[in-house]
N, C-alpha and C positions, 0 to 999 in steps of 0.2 A: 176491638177494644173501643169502648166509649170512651171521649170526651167532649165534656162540654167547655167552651170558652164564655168571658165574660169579659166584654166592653169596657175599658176602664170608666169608671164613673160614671156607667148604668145600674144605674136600680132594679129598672124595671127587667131588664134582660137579665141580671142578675136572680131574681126573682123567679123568672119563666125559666133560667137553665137551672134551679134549685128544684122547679116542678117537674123538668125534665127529669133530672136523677134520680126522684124519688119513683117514679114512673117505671126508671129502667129499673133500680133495686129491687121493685115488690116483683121484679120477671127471678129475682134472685132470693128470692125469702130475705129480704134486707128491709131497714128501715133508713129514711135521710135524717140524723139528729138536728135539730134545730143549732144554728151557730155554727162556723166553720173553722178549721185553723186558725184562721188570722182574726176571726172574731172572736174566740175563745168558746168551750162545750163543754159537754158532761156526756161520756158514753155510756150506755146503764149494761150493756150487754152486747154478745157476741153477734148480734144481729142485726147491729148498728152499724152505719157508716157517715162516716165525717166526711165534707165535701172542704179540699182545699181548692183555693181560687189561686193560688199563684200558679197550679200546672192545668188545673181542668178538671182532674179528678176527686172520686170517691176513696176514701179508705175504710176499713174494716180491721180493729184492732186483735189482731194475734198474739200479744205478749205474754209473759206469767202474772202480769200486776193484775188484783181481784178489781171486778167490777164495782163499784161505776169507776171509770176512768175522766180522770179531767184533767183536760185538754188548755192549758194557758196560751192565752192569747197571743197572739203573733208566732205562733210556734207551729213546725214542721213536720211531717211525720216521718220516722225515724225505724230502724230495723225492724221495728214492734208493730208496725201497722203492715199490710199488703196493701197493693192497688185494687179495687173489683174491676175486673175485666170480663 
């Protein structure tokens, strides 16, 4: 299982483990959405993954709600999203 961590109050590591992920994703036919949990997104599709920074990981939205999916800021992911592992 990947994770990546993030430094509190690094940018720039922040930044390079966003490059990470998208890196690991495309080994998964995955895309890294721009914006994170806590920053707030827009998921357009099943192919997308949202990177939360409170645990490390990626998610990718499973739920019944139609695409695009938006993502409100500071907000968690919830029985609707899986982990990418």
């Amino acid at each position: 299982m990947a994770k990546v961590t993030r430094p509190a109050g690094s940018t720039s590591d922040y930044i390079s483990n966003k490059a990470i992920w998208s890196l690991l994703l495309q080994t998964k036919s995955l895309t890294l959405a721009s914006g994170s949990f806590s920053e707030g997104s827009s998921v357009a599709s099943a192919t997308v993954a949202l990177l939360n920074t409170q645990d490390g990981y990626c998610y990718k939205y499973t739920g019944a709600a139609p695409f695009p999916v938006v993502v409100d800021v500071g907000s968690l992911p919830d029985s609707n999203w899986t982990k990418v592992v």
